[in-house]
VOFI-421393 format. One record per atom (N, C-alpha, C, O): x, y, z. Coordinates in steps of 0.05 Angstrom, whole numbers, plus 5000, padded with zeros to 4 digits. Example, Ala and Ser with C-alpha at 12.3 -4.5 7.8 and 13.67 -1.06 7.14 Angstrom:
REM VOFI-421393
526448865156524649105156526449345156528549345169525749555142527349795143525850015157526850235161
END
This chain:
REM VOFI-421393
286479899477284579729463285979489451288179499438284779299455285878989443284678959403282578999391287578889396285678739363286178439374287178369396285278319356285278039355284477899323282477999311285577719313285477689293285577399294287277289309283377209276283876999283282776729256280476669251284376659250284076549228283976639203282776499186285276889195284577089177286476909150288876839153285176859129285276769108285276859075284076709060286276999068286477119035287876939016290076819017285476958991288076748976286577028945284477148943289477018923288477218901289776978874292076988864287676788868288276608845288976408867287976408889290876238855291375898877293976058893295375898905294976358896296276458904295576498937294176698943296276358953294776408990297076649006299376619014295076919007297077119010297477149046299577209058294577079059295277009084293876719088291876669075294776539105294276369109293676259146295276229165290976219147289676179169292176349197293576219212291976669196293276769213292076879240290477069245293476699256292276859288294777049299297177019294293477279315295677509321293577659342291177649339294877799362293077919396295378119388297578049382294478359388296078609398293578749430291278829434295978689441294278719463294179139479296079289477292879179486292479519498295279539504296779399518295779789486297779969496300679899489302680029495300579649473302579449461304379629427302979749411306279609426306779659397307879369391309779279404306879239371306878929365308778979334307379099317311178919326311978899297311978779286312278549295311878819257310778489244313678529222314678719209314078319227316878289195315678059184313977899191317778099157317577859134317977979112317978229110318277849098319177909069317677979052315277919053318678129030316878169013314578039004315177799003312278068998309477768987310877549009312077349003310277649038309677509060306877469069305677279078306177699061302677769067302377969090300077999098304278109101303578329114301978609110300378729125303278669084300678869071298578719069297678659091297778649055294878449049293178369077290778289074294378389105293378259124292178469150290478449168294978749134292879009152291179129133289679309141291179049110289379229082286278989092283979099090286278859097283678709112282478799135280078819139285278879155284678959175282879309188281379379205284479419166283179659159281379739122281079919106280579459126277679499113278479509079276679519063281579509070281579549038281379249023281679198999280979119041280678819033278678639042278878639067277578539039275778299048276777999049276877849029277477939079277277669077276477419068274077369065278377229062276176949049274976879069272576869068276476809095275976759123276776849149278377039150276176749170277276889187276477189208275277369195276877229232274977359241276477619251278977589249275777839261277178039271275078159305272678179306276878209324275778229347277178509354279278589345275778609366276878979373275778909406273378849409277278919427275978939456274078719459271678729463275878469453273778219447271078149433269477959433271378389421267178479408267878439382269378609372266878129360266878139338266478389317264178479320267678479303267878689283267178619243268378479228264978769240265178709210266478909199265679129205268178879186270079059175270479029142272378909133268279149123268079149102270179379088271279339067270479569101271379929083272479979109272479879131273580239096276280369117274180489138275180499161271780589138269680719147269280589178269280659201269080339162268180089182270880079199270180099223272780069197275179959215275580229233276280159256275380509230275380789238273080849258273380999278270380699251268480649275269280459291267880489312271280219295271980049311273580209323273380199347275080369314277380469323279980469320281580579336280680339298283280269273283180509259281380619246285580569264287880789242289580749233291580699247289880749201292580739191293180949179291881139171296780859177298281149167300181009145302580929149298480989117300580949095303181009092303981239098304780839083307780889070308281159049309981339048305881089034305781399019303381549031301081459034304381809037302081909050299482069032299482189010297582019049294282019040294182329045292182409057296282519034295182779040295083019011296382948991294183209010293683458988295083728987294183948992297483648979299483868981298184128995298084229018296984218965296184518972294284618990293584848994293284359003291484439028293684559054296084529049293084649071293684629095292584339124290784169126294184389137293884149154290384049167289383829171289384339169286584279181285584239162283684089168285684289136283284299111283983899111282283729108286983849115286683509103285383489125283083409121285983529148285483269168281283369163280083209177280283459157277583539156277083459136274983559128278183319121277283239093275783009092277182819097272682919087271482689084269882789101267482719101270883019122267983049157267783259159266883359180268683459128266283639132264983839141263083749128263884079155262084139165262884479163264984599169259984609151259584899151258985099165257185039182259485239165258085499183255385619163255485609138253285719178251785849167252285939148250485859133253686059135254186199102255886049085256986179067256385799088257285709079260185639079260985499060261985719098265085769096265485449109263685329121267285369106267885119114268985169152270485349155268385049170268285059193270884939205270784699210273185049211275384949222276285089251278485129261274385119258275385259296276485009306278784979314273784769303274284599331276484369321277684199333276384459289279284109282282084299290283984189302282084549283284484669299285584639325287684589336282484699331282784709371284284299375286484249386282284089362284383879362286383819353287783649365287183899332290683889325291883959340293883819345291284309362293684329375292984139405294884009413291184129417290683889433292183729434293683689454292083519403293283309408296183319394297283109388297983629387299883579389302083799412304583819413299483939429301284049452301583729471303383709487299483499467299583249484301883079473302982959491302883029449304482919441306682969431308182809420307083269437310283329426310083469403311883629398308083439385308083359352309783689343311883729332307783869353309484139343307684119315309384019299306084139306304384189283302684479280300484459292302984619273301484819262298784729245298784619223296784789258294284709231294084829211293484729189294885189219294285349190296485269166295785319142299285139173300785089156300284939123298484779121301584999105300884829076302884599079305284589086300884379072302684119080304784109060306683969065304784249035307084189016310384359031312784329027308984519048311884709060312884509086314884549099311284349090313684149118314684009102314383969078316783889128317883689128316483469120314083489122317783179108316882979115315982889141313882759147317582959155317282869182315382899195314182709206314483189199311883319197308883239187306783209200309783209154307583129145306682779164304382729171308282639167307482379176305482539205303082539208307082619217305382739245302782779239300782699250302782909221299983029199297482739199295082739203299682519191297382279192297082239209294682229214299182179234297482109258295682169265293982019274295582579264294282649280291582679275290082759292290782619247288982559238287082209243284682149239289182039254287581869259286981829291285281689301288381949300287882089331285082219333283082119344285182419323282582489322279882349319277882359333280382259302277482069305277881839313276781639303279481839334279281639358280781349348279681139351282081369343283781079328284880959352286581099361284580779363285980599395287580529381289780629386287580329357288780169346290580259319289280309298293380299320294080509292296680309284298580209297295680279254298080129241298880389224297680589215302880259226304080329220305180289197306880109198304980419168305880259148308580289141308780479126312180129149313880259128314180549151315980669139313980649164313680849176316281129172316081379171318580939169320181139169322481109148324881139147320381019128322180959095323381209091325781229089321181499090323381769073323881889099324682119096323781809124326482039145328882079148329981929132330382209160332082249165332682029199331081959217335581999195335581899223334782089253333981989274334982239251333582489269330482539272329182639291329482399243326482469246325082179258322882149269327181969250326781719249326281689290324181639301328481729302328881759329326081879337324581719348324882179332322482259336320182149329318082249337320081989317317981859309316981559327314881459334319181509328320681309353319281379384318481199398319081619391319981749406316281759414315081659433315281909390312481929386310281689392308081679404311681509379310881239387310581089406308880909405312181149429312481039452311181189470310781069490310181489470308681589478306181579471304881629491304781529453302781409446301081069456298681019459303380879459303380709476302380739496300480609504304080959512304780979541301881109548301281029570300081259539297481289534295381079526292981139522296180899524294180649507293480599488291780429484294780759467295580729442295580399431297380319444294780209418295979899405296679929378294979989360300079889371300280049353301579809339303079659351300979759306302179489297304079659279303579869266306079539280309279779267310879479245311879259248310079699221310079389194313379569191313579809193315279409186317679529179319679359170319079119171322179409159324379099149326779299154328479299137327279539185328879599188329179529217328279679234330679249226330979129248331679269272330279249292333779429272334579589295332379809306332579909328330579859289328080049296326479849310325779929333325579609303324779419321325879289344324579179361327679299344329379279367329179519394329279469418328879739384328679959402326279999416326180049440324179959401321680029406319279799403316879849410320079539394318279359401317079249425318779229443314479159434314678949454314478699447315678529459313078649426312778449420314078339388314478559377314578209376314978169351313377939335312677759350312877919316311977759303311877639268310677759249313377429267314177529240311977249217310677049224312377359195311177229179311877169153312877359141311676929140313676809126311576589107311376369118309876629081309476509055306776559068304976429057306076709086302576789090302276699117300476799131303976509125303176389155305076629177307276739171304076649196305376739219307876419233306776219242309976429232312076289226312876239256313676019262312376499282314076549300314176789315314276989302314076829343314877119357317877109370319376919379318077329368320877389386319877659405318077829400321677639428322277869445324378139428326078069412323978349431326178529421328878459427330978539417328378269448332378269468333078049437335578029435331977929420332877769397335977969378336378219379337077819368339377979355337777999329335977829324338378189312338678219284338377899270336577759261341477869273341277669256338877349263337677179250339277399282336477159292333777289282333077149264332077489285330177679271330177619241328177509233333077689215332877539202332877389192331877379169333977189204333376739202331376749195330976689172328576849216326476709225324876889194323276759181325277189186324077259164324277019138322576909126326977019137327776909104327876479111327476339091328276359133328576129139331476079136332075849129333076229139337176149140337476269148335676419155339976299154341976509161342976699138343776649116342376979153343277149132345277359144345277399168347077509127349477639129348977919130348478039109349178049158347778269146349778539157349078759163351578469157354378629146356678529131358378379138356178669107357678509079360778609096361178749116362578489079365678429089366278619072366778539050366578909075368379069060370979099074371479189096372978929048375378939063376879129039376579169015379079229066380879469056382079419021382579179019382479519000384479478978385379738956383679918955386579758947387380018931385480068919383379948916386480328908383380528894386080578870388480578875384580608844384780678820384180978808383381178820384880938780384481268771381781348770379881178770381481578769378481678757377781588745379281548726375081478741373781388729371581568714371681668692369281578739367381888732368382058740370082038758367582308730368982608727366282768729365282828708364882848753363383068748363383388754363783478776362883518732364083808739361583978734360083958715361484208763359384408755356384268744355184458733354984058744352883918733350484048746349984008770348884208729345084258730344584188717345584158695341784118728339383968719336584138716335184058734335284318703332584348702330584168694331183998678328084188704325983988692324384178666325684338652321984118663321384088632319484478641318484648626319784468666318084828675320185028685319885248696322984858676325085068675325485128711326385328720324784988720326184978748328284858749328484718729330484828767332784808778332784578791332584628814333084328788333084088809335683958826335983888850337683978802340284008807341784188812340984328794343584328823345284478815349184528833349784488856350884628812354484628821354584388826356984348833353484208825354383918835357183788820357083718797358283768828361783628819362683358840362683298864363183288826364883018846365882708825364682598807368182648837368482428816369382178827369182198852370181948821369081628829371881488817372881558796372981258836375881268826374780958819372680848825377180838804376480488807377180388829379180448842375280228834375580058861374280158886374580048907372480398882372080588900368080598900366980588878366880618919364280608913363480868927363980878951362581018920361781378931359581338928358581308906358181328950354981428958353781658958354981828972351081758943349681898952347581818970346181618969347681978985345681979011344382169010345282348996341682219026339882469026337182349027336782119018335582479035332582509041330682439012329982638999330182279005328782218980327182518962324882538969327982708943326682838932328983078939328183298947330983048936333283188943334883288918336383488919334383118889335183128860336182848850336182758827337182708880338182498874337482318847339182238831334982268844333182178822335282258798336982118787334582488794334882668765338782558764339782388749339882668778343182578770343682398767345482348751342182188781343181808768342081838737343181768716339581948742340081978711340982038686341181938664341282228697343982508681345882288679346482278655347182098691349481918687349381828663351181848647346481678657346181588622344781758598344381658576344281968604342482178598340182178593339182228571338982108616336282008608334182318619331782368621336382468622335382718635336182978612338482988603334083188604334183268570335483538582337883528577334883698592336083938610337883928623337483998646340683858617343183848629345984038621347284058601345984148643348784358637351784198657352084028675353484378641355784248656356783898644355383768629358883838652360383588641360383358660360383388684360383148650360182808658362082698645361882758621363982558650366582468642367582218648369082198667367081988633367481768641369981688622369781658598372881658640374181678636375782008622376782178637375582028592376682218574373582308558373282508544371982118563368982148549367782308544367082158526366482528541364882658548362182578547361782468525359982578563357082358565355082578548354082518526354782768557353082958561352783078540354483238531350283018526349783118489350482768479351282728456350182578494350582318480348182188486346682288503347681998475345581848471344881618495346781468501343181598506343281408528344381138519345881048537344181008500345180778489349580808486351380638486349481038483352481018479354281018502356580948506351781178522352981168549353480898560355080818576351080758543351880438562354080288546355280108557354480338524356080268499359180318513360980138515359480548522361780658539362580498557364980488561360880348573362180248601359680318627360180298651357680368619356480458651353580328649351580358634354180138672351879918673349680178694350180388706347780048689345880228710343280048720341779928705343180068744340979968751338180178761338380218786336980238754335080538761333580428786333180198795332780698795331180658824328280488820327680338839326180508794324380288793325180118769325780168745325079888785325779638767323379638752323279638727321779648767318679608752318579838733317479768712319180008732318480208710320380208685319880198661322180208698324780268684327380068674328780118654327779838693328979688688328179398667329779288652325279308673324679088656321779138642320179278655321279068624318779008606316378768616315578558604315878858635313478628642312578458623312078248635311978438599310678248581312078088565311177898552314978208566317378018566318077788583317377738606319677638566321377358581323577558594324477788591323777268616326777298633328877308613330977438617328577188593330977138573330777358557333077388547328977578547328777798533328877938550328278148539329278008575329478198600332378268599333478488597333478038600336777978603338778108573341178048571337478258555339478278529336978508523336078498500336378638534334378908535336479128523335679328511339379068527340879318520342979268514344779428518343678958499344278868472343878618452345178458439340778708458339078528437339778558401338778408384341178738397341878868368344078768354344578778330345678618380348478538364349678338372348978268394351678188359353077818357353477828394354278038405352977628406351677338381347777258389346577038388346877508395344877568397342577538374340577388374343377708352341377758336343777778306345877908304342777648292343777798257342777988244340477928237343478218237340778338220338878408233339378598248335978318235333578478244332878228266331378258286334677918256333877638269334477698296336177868300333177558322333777488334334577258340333377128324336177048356337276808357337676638379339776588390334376538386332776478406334176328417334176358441335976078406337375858424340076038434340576018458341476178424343976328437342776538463343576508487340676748455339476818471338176708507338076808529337376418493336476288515338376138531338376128556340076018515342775938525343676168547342876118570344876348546345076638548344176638582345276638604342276638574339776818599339676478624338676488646340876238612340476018634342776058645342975988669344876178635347776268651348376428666349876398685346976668658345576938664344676818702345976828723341876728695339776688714341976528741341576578765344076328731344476128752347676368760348376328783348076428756350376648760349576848791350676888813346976938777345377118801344576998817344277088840343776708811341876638835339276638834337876578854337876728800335676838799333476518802333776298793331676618816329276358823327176318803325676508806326476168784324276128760323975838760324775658775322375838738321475528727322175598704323575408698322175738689323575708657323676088652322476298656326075988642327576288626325576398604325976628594322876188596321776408585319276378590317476288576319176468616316676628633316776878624318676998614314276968631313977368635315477358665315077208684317577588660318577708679316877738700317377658723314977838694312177958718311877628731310977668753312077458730312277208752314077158766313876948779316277328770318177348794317577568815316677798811318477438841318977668860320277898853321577928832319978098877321478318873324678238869326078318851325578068889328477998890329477908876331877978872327977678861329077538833328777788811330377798792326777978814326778108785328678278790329178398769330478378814332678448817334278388810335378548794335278198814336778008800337377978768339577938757335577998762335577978731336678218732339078228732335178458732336778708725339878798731341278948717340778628760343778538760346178458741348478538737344078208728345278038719346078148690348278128678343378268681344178428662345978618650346878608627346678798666348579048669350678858681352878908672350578718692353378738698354278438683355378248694353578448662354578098644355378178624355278018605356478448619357578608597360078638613360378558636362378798595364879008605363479308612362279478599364179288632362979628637365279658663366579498676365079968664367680148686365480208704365680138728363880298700362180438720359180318724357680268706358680298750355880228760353980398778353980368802352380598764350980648772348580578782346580568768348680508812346480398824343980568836344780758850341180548835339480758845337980588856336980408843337380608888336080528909336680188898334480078902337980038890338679788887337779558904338179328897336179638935335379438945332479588965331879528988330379858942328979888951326479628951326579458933324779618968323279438973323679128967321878978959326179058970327178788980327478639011327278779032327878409012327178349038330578229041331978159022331478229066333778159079335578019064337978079062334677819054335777539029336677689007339077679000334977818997335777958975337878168978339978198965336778328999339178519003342178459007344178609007341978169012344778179025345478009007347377879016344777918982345077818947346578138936348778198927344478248941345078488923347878678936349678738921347878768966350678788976353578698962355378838953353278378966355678278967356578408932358378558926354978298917354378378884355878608884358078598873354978868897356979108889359579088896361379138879360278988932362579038933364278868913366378958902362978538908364778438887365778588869368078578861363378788857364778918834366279138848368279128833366779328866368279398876371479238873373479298859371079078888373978948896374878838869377078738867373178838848374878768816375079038802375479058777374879228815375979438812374479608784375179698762371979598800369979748775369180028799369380018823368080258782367580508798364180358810362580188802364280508831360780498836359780688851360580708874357380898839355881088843354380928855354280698846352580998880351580878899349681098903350481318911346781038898344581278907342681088927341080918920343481168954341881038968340381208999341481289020337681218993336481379022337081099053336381149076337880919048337680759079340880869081342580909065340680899108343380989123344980799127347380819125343580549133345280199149346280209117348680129118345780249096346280129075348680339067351080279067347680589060350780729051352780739066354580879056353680589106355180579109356480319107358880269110354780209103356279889104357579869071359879799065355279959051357980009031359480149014360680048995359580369020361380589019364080719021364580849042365880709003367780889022368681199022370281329035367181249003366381539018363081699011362281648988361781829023359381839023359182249025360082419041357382278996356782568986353682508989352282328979353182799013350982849025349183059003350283248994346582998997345183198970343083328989341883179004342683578990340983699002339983918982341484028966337183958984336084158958337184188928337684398917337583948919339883958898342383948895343583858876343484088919346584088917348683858935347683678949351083908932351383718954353083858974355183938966352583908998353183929020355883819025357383979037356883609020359683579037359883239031358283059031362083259025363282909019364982819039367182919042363982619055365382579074366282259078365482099062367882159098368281919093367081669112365881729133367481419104365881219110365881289143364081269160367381329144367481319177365481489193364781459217364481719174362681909192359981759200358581619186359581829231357481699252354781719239354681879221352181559247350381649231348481859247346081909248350681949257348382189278349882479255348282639244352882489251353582649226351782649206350482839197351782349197351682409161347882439172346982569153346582409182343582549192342882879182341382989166344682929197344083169201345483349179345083599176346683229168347983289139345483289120344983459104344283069124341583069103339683189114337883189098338883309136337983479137337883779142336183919154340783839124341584039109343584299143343784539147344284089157344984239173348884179159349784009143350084369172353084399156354284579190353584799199355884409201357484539217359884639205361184519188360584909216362685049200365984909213368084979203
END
């Protein structure tokens, strides 16, 4: 089945999120779309499958104009999508989701699941999938559960299936199968639009490419395109997208972790035996499948986590029973996995963003004063240091991009003396430009010989900067191994396999 899209137009305030866009994914096609963050790619399939309404602009399914008000509407054309975060109910089992919204009883009332069974295994003895319907979706895999969405928009006949982000929480193993899934789906007549900002996945499995850049569609490429040409055409330069880690000595211990658990607040176990320590000059990655504990121990680093056993040792320090403020007092910058939650104050200035965690003391504040011209002074040195993009230092933070408000949180933590940098997902939902801002940033601090804790789920990323990489599986960690291990190893490491 053909989409067609043509003139499609959104604007939210004098903000134009897509701008007069034409795009043909033609039968049987997997078409990928790149661009950068607030490119307008979400915004342009959230129209396409009905969570948006166009200003203008028309949508064609099998050349047959389509009104496409609600997701309802795009599912009778024949459009399926499969969110980044998935649309499913733990404690159900697989047939109860995929039957969820359609319903239908048996005489006494029991809810009727013969014939959505009989199609689950249908359509995953046809596709490989390996899905169980009676299963509880909270006991699979991720990997699984995604199958879970497909097969749910399979079912009710989806020709047309966007892909959101598709293989943000897999493993490289699940990532390949999904890959795998995809092209068989195709190969059936499948038109499948695959939204992603992990190039080599588009490379493998694209036919077509298409990228988009301030709302306009900018440009296509063939897959035979390199990487770095793919991201030119996203960001408009040339960008670097293997940082230069070059060889240099490693220093003393820095962090010290010994025996470290973590319970949450219902007395479960999230962490646990976890030990390992971080030399200067040295950047040690965690790696692992998102929801592994990782979360909870970056935090444990500043103690932002209340249930902690076992010792954290920065330097001779001891962390653990200390105050999150003294931890940063100590030496350990941190950047947390949501910026947005955790790192900046939305209703704040860029310039009160930047001294969030030492707004209290010279030559900041006297007393209870704060001391707006040092401060601001401050944060214009700050801002041009990073690179950060504004019109004035005292905007609300919330008027920068994702990358610039990165930045700030950079600039912050690391515009102090500190030994240790704890980084968490540091370049989640950034686009190419940014990432390879934020790269170079660590190893610099690397190569000036600061420790760096590195929590990162992309694989391209903990090997490019890494030099040695501890695998976390169900809390613990499996095996510390070094930069050099292949990413078909460190895979299957996160998905808790351990050759003896």
């Amino acid at each position: 089945m053909s989409l067609e899209l043509r003139g499609i137009t959104k604007s939210f305030g004098a903000l134009v999120a897509n701008d007069s866009i034409d795009l043909r994914v033609e039968n049987g096609e997997i078409h990928a779309i790149l661009g950068e963050n607030g490119a307008g790619k979400s915004t342009l399939m959230n129209i396409v499958y009905g969570l948006l309404k166009a200003d203008a602009g028309e949508i064609y399914v099998n050349e047959t104009l389509q009104e496409i008000n609600e997701p309802s509407d795009a599912l009778a054309a024949g459009i399926g999508m499969v969110h980044q975060h998935f649309m499913l109910v733990p404690v159900f089992t697989v047939a109860e989701n995929i039957i969820l919204g359609h319903e239908k009883s048996k005489r006494n009332g029991i809810l009727d699941l013969d014939q959505i069974r009989a199609d689950i295994k249908r359509i995953s003895d046809e596709f490989g999938f390996e899905v169980n319907p009676d299963d509880l979706v909270e006991n699979l895999p991720v990997g699984v559960q995604q199958r879970v969405e497909i097969i749910r928009a399979l079912i009710y006949d989806a020709q047309v299936l966007i892909l959101d982000e598709p293989t943000a929480v897999l493993t490289p193993q699940e990532t390949d199968e999904l890959l795998k899934i995809m092209q068989k789906l195709a190969d059936k007549g499948t038109s499948i639009i695959f939204i992603t900002h992990k190039l080599r996945e588009v490379k493998i499995v694209a036919d077509k490419i298409s990228i988009i850049r301030r709302g306009k569609v900018v440009g296509t490429a063939e897959p035979s395109a390199s990487q770095e040409e793919l991201a030119s055409l996203m960001v408009g330069r040339h960008v670097v997208l293997n940082p230069d880690k070059a060889a240099h000595p490693i220093g003393e211990v820095v962090l010290s972790v010994k025996d470290l658990a973590i319970k949450d607040h219902f007395g479960r176990t999230i962490v646990k035996n976890v030990s390992f320590d971080v030399k200067a000059g040295e950047v040690l990655a965690i790696a692992g499948v998102q929801g592994n504990g990782q979360s909870e121990l970056a935090q444990a680093m500043i103690n932002l986590e209340e249930f902690v056993e076992g010792s954290i040792k920065l330097g001779t320090d001891e962390i653990v029973g200390k105050s999150v403020k003294r931890a940063l007092d100590d030496g350990i910058a941190f950047v947390p996995e949501s910026r947005e939650l955790d790192g900046l104050i939305s209703t704040f200035s860029i310039a009160e963003n930047l001294i969030l965690d030492r707004h209290d003391g010279a030559p900041y504040a006297k007393g209870i004063n704060l001391n707006p011209k040092v401060v601001k002074e401050q944060a214009q040195e700050d801002t041009k240091l990073f690179d950060v993009r504004f019109q004035s230092v005292d905007d609300p933070i919330s008027s920068l991009s994702g990358g610039n408000k990165q930045k700030v949180v950079l600039a912050r933590e690391l515009s102090r003396p500190v030994r240790l940098i704890v980084a968490s997902q540091p370049t989640r939902g950034l686009d190419v430009g940014s990432i390879e801002f934020v790269h170079e940033r660590i190893l610099a601090e690397r190569d000036m010989g600061r420790a760096v804790l590195l929590f990162s789920t992309e694989l391209d990323e903990v090997l490019a900067l890494a030099d040695r990489v501890a695998v976390m599986y169900r809390g613990e960690i499996l095996a510390i191994v070094p930069s050099t291990v292949t990413p078909q190893e460190l895979g299957l490491l996160m998905a808790g396999v351990v050759h003896a």
